[in-house]
VOKEMI-492673 format. One line per 5 residues: number of its first residue (from 0); for each residue y, x, z of N, C-alpha, C, O, CB. Coordinates in steps of 0.2 Angstrom, whole numbers. Atoms other than C-alpha are relative to their C-alpha. Glycine has a CB too. Example, Ala and Ser with C-alpha at 12.3 -4.5 7.8 and 13.67 -1.06 7.14 Angstrom:
0	-6,4,0,-22,62,39,6,4,0,5,9,3,0,-5,6  -6,-4,-1,-5,68,36,5,-4,3,11,-1,4,2,2,-7 .
This chain:
0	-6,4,0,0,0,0,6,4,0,6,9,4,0,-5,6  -9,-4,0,20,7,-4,1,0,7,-2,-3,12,7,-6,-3  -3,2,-7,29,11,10,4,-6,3,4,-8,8,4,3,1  -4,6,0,41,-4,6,-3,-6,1,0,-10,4,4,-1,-5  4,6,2,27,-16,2,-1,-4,8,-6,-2,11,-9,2,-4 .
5	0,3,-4,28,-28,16,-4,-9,-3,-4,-11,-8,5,1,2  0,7,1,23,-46,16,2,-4,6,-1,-3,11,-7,-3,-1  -4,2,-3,36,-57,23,1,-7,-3,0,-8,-9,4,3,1  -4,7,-1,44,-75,25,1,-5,2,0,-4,8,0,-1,-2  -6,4,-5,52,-88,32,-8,-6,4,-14,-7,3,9,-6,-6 .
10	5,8,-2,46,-105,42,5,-6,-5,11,-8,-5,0,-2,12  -5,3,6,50,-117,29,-1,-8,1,-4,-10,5,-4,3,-9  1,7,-1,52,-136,27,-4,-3,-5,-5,-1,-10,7,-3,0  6,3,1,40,-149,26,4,-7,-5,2,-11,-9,-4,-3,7  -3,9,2,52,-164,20,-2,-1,-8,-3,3,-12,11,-1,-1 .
15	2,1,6,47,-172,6,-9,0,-2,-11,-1,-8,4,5,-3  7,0,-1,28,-169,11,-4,7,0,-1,10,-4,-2,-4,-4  3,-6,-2,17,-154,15,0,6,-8,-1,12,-9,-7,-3,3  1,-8,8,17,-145,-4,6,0,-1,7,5,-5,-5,-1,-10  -8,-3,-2,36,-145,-2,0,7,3,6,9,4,5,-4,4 .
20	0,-8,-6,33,-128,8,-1,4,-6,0,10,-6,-6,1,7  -1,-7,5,30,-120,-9,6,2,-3,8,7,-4,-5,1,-5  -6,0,3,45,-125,-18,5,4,4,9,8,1,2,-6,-1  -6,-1,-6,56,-120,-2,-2,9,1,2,12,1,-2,-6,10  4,-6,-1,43,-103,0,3,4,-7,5,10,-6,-9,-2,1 .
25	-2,-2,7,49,-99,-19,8,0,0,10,5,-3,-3,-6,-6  -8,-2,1,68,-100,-17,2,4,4,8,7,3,5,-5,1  -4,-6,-6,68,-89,0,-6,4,-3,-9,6,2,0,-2,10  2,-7,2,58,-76,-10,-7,1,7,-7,5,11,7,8,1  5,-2,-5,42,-78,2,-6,0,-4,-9,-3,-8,0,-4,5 .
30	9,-2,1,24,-69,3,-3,-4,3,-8,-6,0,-4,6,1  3,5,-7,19,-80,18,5,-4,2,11,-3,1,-2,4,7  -3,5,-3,25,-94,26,-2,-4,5,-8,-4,7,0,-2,-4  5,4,-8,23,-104,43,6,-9,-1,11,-11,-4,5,7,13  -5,7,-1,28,-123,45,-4,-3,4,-10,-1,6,2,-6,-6 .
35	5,9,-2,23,-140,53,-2,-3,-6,0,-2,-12,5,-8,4  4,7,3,11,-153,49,5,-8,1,5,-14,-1,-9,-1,8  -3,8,-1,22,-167,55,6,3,5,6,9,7,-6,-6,4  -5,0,-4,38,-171,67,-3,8,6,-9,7,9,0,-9,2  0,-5,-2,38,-154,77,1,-5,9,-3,-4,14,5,6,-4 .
40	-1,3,-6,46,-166,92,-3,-8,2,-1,-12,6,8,0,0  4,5,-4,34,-180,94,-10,3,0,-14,7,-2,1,-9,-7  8,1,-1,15,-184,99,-3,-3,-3,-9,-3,-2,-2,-2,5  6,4,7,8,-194,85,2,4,-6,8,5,-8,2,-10,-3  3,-5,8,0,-184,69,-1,-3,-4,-5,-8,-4,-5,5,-1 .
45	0,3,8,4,-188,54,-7,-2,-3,-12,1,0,3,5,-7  10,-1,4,-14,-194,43,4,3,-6,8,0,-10,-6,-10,-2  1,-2,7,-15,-183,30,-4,-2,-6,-9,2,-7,-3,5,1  3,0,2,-23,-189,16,-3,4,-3,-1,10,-3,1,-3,-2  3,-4,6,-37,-182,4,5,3,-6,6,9,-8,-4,-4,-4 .
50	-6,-2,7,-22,-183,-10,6,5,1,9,8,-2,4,-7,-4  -5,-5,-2,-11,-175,0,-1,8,2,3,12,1,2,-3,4  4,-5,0,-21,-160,5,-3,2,-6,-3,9,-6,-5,-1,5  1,-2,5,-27,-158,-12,3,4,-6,1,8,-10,-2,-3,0  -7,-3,1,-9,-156,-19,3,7,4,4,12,1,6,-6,2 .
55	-3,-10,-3,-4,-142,-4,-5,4,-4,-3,9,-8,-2,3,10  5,-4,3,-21,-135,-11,2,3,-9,2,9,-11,-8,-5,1  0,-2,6,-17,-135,-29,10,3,-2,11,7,-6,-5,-7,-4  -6,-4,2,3,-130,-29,0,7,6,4,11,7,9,-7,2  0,-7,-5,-2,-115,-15,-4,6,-5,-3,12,-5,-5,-1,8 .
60	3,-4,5,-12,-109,-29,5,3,-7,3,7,-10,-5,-3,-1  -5,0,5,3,-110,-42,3,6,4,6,11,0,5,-8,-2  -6,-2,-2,13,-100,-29,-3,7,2,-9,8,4,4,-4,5  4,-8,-2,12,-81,-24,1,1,9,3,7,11,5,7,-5  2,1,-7,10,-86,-6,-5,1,1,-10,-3,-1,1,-6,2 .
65	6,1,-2,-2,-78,1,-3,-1,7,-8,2,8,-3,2,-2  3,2,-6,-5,-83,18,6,-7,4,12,-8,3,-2,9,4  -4,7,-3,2,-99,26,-4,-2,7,-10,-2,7,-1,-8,-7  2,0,-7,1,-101,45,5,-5,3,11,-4,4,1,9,4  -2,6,-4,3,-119,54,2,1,7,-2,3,12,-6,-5,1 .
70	-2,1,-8,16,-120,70,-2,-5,2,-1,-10,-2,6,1,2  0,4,-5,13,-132,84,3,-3,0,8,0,-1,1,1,4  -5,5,-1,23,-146,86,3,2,9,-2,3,13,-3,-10,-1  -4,-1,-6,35,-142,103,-3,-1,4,-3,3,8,5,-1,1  1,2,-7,28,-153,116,-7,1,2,-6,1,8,0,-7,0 .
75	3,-3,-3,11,-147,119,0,6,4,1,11,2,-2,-1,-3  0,-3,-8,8,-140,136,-8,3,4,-10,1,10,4,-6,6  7,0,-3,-10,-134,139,-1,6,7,-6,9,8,-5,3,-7  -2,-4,-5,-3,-124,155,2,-3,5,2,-1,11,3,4,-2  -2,4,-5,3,-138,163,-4,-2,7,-10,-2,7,1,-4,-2 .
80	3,2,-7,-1,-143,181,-3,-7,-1,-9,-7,0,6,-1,6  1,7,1,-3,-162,177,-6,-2,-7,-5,-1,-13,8,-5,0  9,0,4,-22,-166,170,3,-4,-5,2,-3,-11,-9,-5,5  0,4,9,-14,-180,158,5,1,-4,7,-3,-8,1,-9,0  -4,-1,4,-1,-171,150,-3,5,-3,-3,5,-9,5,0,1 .
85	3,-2,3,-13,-158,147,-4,-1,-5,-5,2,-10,-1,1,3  4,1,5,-25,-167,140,0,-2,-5,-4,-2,-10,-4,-1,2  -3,3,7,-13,-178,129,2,8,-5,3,8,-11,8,-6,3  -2,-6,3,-8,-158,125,-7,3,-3,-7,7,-7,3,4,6  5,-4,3,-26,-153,120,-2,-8,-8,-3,-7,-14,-9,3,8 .
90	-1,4,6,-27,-170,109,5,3,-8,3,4,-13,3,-7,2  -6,-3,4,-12,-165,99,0,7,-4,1,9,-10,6,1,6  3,-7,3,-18,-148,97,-6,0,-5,-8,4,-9,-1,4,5  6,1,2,-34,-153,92,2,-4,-8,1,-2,-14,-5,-4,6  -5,4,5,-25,-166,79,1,4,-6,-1,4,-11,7,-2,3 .
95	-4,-5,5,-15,-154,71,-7,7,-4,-9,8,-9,9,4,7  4,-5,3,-28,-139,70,-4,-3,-5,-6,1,-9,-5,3,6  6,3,4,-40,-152,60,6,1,-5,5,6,-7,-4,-9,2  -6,-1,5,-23,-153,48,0,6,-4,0,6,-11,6,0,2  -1,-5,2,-22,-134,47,-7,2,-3,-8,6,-7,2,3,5 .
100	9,-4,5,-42,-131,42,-1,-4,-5,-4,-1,-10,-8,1,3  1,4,5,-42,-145,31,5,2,-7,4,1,-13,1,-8,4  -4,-2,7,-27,-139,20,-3,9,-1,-2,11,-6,10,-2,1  5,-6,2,-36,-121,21,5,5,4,4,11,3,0,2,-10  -6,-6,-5,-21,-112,33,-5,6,2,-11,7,1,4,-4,8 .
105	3,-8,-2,-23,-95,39,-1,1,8,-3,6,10,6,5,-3  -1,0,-6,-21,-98,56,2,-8,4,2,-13,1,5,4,-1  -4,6,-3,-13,-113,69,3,3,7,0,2,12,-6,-6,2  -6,-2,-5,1,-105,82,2,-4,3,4,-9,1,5,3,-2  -1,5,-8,3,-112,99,5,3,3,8,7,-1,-6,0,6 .
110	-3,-4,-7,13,-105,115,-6,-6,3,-9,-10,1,11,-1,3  5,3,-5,2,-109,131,6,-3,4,2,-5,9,-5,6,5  -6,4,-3,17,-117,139,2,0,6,6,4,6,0,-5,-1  -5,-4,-5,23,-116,156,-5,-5,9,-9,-10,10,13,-4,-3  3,5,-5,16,-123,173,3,2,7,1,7,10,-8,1,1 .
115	-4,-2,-4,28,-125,187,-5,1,8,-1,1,13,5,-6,-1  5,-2,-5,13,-122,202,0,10,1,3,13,6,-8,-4,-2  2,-8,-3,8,-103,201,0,3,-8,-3,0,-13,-10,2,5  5,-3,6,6,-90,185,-7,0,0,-10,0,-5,2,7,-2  8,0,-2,-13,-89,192,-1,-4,-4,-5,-4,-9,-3,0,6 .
120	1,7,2,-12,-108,190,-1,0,-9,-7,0,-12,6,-5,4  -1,1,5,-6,-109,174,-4,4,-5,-6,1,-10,5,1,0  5,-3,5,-17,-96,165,-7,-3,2,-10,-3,-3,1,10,0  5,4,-2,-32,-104,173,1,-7,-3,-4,-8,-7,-2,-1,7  -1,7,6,-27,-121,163,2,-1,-7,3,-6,-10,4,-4,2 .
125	-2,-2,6,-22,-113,149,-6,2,-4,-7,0,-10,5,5,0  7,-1,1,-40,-106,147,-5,-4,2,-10,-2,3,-2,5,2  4,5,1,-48,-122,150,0,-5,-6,-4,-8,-9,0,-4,6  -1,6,6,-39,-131,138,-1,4,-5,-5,1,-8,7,-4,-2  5,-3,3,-43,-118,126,-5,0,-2,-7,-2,-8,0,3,0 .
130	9,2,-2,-60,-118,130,-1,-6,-6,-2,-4,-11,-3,-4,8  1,4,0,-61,-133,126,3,-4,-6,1,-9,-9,0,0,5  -3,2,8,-49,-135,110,-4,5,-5,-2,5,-11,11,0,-1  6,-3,3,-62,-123,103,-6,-3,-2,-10,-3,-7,-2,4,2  8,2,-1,-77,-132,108,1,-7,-7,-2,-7,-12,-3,-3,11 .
135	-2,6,4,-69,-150,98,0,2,-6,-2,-2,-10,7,-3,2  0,-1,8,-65,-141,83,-4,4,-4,-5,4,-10,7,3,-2  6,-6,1,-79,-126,83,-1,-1,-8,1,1,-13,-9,0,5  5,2,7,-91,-136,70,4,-4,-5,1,-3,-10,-6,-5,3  -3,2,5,-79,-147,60,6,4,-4,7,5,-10,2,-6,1 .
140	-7,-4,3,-63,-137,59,2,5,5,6,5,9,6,-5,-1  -1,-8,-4,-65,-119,64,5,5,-2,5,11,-3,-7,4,-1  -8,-3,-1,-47,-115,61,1,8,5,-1,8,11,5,-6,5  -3,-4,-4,-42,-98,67,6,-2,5,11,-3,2,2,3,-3  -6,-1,-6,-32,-100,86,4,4,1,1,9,3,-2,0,5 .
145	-4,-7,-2,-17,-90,88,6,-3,5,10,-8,6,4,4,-7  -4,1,-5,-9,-88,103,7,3,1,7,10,1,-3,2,5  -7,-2,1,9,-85,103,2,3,6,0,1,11,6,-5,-1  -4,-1,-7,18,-73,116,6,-4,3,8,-8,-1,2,5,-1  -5,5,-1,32,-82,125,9,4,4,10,9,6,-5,-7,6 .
150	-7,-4,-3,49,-77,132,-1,-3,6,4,-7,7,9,-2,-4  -1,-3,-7,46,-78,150,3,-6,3,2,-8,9,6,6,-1  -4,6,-5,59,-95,153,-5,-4,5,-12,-4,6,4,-8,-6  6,6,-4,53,-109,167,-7,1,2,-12,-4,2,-1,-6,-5  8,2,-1,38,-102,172,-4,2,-6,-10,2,-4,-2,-8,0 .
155	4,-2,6,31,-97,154,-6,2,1,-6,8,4,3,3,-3  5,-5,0,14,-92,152,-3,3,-7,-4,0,-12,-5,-4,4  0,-3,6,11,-79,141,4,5,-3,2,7,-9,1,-3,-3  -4,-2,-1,25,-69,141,1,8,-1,5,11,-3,1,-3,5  3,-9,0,16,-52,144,-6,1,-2,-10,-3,-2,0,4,8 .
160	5,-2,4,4,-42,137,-6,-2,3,-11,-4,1,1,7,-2  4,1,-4,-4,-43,154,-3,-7,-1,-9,-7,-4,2,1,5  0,8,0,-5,-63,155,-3,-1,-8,-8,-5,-9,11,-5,3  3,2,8,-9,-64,136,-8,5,1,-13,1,0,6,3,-8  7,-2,-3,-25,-52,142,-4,-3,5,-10,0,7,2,6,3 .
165	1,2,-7,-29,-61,156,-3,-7,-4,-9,-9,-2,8,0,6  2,7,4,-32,-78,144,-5,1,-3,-10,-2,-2,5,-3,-5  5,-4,5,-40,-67,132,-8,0,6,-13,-3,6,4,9,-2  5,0,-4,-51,-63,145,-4,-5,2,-10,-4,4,2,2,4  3,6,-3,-57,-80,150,-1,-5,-6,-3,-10,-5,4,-2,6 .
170	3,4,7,-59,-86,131,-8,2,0,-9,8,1,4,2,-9  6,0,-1,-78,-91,130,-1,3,-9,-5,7,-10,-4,-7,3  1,-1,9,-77,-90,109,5,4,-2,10,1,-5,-1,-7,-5  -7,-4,-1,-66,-76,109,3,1,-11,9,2,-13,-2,10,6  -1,-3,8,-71,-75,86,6,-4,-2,10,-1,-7,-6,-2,-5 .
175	-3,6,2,-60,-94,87,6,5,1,9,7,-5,-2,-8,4  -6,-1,1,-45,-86,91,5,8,1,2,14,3,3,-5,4  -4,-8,2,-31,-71,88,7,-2,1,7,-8,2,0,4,-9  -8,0,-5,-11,-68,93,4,0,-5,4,0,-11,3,8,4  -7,-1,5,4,-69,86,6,3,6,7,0,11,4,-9,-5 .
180	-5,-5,-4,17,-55,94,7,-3,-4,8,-2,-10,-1,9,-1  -7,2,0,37,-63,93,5,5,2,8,6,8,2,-7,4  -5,-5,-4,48,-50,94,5,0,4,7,5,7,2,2,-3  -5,1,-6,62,-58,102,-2,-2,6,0,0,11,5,-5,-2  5,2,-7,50,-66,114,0,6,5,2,6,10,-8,-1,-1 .
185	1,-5,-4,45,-51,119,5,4,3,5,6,9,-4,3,-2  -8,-3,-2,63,-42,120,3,-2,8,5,1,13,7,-3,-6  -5,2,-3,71,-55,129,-4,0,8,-1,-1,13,2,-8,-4  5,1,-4,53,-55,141,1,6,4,-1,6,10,-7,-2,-3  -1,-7,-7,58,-35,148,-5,4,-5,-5,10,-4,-5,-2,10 .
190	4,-5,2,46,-28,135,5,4,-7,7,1,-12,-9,-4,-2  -4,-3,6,58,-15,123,-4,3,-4,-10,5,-3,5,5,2  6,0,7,51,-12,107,6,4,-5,5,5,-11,-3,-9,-5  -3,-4,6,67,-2,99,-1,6,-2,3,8,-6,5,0,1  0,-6,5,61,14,96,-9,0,-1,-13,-3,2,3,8,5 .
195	11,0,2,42,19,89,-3,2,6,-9,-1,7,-4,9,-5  3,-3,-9,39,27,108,-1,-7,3,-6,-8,6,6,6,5  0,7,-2,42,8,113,-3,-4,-2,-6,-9,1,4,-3,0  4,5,3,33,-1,101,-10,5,0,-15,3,2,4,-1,-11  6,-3,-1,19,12,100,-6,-2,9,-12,-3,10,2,7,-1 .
200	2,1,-7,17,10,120,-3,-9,0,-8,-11,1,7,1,7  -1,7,0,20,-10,117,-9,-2,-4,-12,-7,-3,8,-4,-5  7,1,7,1,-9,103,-5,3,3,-11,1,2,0,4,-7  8,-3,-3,-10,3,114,-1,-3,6,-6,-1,10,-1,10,1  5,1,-3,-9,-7,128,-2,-8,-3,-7,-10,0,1,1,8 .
205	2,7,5,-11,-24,117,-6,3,-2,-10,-2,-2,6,-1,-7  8,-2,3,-26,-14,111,-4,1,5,-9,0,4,0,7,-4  6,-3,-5,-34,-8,128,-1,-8,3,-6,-9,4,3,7,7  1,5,-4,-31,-26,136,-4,-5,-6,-10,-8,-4,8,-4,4  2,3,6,-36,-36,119,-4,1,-3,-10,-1,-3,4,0,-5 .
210	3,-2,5,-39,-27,104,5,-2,-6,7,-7,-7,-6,-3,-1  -3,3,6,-30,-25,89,-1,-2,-6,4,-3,-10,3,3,-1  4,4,3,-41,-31,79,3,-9,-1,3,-13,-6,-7,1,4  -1,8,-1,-35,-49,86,7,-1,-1,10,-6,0,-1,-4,9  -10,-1,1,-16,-45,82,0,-4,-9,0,0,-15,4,14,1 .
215	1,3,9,-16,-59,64,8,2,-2,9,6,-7,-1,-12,-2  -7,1,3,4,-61,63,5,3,6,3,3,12,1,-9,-1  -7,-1,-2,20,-55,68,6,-6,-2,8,-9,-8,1,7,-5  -7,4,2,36,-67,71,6,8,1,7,12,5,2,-8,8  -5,-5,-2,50,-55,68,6,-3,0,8,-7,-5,0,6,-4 .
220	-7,4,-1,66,-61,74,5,6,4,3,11,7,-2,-9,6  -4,-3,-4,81,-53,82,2,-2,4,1,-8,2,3,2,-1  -1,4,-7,87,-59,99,9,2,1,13,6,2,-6,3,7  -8,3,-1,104,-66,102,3,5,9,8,8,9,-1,-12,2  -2,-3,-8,103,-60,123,-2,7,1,-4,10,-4,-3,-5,5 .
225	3,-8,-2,98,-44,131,-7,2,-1,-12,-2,-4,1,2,8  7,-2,-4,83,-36,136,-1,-3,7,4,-5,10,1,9,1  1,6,-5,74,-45,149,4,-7,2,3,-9,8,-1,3,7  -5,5,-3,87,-60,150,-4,-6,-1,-2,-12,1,7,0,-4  3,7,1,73,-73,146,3,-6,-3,2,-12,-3,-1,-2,7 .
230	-1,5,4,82,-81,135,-2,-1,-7,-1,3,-12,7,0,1  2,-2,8,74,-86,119,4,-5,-5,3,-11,-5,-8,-1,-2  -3,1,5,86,-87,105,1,4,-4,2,10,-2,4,-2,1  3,-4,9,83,-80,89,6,3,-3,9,-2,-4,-3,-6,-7  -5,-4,4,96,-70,81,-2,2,-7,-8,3,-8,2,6,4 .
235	0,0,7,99,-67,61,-1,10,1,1,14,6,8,-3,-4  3,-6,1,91,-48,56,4,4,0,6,6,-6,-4,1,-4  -4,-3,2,102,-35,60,6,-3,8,8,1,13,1,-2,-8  -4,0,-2,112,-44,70,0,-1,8,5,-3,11,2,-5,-4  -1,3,-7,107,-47,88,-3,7,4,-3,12,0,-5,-7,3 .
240	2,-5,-5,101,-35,103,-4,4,-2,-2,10,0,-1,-2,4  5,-4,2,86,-27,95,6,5,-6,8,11,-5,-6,-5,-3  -5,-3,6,98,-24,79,-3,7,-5,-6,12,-3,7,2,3  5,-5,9,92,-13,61,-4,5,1,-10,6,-2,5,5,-4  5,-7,-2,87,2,69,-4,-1,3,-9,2,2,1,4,3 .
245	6,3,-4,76,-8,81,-4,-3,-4,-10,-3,-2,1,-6,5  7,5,5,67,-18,67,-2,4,-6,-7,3,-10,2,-10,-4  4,-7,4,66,-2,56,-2,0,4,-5,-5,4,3,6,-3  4,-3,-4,58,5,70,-7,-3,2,-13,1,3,4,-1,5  6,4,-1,47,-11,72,-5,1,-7,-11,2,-7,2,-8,2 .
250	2,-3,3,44,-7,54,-5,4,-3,-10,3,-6,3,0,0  4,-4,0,38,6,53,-7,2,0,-11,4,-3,2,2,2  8,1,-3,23,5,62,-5,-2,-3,-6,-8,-4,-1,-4,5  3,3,4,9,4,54,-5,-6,1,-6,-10,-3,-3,5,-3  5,5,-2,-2,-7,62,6,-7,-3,6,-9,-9,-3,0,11 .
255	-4,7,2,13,-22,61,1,0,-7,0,-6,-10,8,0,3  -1,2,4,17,-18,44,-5,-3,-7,-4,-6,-13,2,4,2  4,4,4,3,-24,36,-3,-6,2,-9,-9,0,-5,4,-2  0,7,-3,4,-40,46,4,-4,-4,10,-3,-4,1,-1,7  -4,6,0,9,-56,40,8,1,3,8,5,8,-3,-4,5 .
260	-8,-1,-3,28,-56,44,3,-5,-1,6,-7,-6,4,5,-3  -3,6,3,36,-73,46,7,2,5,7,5,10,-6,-8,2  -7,2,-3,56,-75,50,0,-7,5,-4,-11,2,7,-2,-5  -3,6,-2,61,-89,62,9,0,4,12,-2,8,-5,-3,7  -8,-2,-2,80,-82,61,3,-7,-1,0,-12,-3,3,7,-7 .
265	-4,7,0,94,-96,61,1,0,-6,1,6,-9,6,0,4  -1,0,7,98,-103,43,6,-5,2,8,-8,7,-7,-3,-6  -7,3,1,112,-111,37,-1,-7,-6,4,-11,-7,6,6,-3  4,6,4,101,-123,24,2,2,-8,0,-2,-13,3,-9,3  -1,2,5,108,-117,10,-3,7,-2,1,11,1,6,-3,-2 .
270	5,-5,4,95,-101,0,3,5,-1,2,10,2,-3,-3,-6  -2,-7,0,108,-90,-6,3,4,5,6,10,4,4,1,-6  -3,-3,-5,115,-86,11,-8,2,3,-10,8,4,6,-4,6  6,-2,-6,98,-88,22,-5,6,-4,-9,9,-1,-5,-8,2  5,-5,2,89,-76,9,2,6,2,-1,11,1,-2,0,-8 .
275	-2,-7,-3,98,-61,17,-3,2,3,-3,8,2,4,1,3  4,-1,-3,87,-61,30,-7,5,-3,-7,11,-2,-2,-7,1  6,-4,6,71,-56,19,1,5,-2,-3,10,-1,-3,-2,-5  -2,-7,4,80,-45,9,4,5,5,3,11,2,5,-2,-7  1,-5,-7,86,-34,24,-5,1,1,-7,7,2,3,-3,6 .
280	6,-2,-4,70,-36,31,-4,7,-6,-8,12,-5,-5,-8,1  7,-6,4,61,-26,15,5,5,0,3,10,2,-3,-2,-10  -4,-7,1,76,-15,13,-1,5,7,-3,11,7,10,-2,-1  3,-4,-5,72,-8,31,-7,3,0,-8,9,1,1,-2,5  7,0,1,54,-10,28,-1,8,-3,-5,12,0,-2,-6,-6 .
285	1,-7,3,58,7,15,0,6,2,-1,10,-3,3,2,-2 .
């Protein structure tokens, strides 16, 4: 592979129905792409038809997308303290994952979400509901599971390399699922990643607690707030706390660079501004 050769791009919109994501994936210059299945802020999933799954299938092939990876709709909480939002949180997930193997995705990306009792607590109900949203989908729709790191806010579980180790650890079918690392997440969470000596530390213990084998996707974003401030807001490339030299830096690296690379930088909805993003992104890439 080039040095520059990366594979990048955005999280794109659904409107208009799920094979709209290539048209949208084609005007921001993308290799990959991440979206929803449906309303990101409710609990009822859309029904997919046959005809409609068979259209994503046949315009993903028209398009030079290759890899497309399903985010979570917001409200699910498989960390939570309270058994029936949990378990309305493992329906929802289970829902959507059947969406994501049925149209042929590469993945289905979560956060474990947050559990106001104990972090102990919370990573023990986060690996039950896993469990257990494996076991529902194993035999019909054996989707790759990817677990998002998280920024740290309210309780968050997931946050650290540790606590994402610790989950890991206690997955029974550990083949079902693999990570997605958010770079601002992790910034804003205390872990620094601006020079190779930071990111390199941040991969070998990702690798001794894990494996980097389980490492599918990179979110790369820049972050609006400091280092450890727990705040997750996303910043445009270049432009927040991490800033150029930090995501050259992240760059570089070989393991990330031959990951998946999706933006969830702020846009402005209209293509010839938001494609700056990407095209920064490859130009450091060099």
């Amino acid at each position: 592979m080039a040095k520059s050769a990366i594979r990048a791009g955005y999280h794109v919109s659904i409107s208009g129905g799920l094979s709209t994501a290539f048209e949208h994936a084609k005007e921001l210059e993308c290799d990959v792409i991440q979206m929803f299945v449906g309303s990101p802020q409710m609990w009822q999933t859309p029904n997919i038809t046959d005809a409609e799954v068979a259209k994503f299938k046949t315009e993903w092939k028209k398009s030079k997308v290759s890899s497309v990876l399903v985010h979570a709709a917001y409200l699910p909480n498989p960390s939570r303290h309270r058994d029936s939002l949990r378990n309305l949180s493992l329906k929802k997930l289970k829902d959507e994952a059947k969406i994501t193997y049925r149209i042929g995705a590469n993945g289905y990306v979560f956060h474990c979400g947050s559990n106001q009792e104990s972090e102990a607590q919370g990573i023990k109900n986060a690996i039950a509901t896993l469990n257990r949203l494996a076991e529902l989908t194993d035999e019909k729709w054996p989707v790759k599971l990817i677990i998002e790191s998280d920024a740290g806010a309210g309780n968050r579980i997931g946050d650290t390399i540790e606590e994402l180790g610790a989950i890991w650890k206690g997955l029974a079918t550990k083949k079902r699922f693999g990570f997605c690392l958010d770079t601002c997440h992790l910034f804003v969470s205390g872990i620094d990643l601006r020079t190779t000596e930071d990111i390199s530390q941040l991969l070998t213990k990702f690798d001794k607690l894990i494996g980097l084998e389980h490492l599918e996707f990179i979110h790369i974003n820049d972050a609006m707030f400091e280092l450890g401030s727990r705040r997750d807001r996303h910043e445009n490339i270049g432009k927040g706390k991490i800033g150029e030299e930090g995501i050259r830096n992240i760059l570089a690296n070989p393991t990330i660079r031959k990951l998946p690379l999706i933006l969830e930088t702020p846009r402005t909805g209209e293509p010839r501004l938001d494609i700056q993003d990407i095209r920064l992104l490859r130009n450091l890439a060099k």
